[in-house]
C-alpha positions in Angstrom: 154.2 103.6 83.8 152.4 101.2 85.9 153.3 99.5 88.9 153.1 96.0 89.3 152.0 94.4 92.8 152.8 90.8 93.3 149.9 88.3 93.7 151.5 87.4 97.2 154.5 88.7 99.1 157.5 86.9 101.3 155.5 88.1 104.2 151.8 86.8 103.2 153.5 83.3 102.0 155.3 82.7 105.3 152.3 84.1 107.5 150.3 81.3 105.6 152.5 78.5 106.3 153.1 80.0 109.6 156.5 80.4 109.8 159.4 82.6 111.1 161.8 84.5 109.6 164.3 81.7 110.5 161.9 78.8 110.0 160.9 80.4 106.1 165.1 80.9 105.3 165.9 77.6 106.2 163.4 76.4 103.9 165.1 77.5 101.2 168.8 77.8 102.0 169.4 81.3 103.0 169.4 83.5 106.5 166.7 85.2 108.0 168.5 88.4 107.8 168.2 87.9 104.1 164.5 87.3 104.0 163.8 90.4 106.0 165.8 92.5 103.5 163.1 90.9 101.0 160.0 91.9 103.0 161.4 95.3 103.2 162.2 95.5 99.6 166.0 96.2 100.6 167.5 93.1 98.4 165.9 91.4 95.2 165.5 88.1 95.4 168.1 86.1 93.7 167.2 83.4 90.4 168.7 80.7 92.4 166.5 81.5 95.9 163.5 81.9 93.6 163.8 78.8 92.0 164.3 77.3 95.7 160.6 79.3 97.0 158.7 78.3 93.8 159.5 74.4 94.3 158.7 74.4 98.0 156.0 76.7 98.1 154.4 75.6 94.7 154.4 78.8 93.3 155.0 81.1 90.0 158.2 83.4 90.2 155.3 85.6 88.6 153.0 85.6 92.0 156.1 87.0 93.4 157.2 89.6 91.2 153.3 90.8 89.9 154.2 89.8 86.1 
């Protein structure tokens, strides 16, 4: 079975728009405690706060997830 690596992580997508923990959750409705359990891989990232990155990001749920 093969592992699939995302085109871009939570990490790499807030370091190019150059923002905080804090700065990147309040983008998109949540809490900086839960964005750093998504760069550690510790919580998935919910339908509704993927729908809520892709828009303001202008991304593919796929970039995230390595489909």
């Amino acid at each position: 079975m093969t592992e699939t690596v995302p085109k871009i992580t939570i990490k790499e997508l807030r370091a190019r728009h150059k923002m905080t923990q804090e700065q990147f959750a309040k983008s998109v409705g949540t809490t900086a405690q839960t964005v750093s359990a998504w760069e550690k891989n510790q919580l998935s990232i919910s339908p509704k706060n993927m729908v809520a990155i892709c828009n303001k990001y202008h991304i593919q749920s796929s970039d995230l997830y390595g489909i």
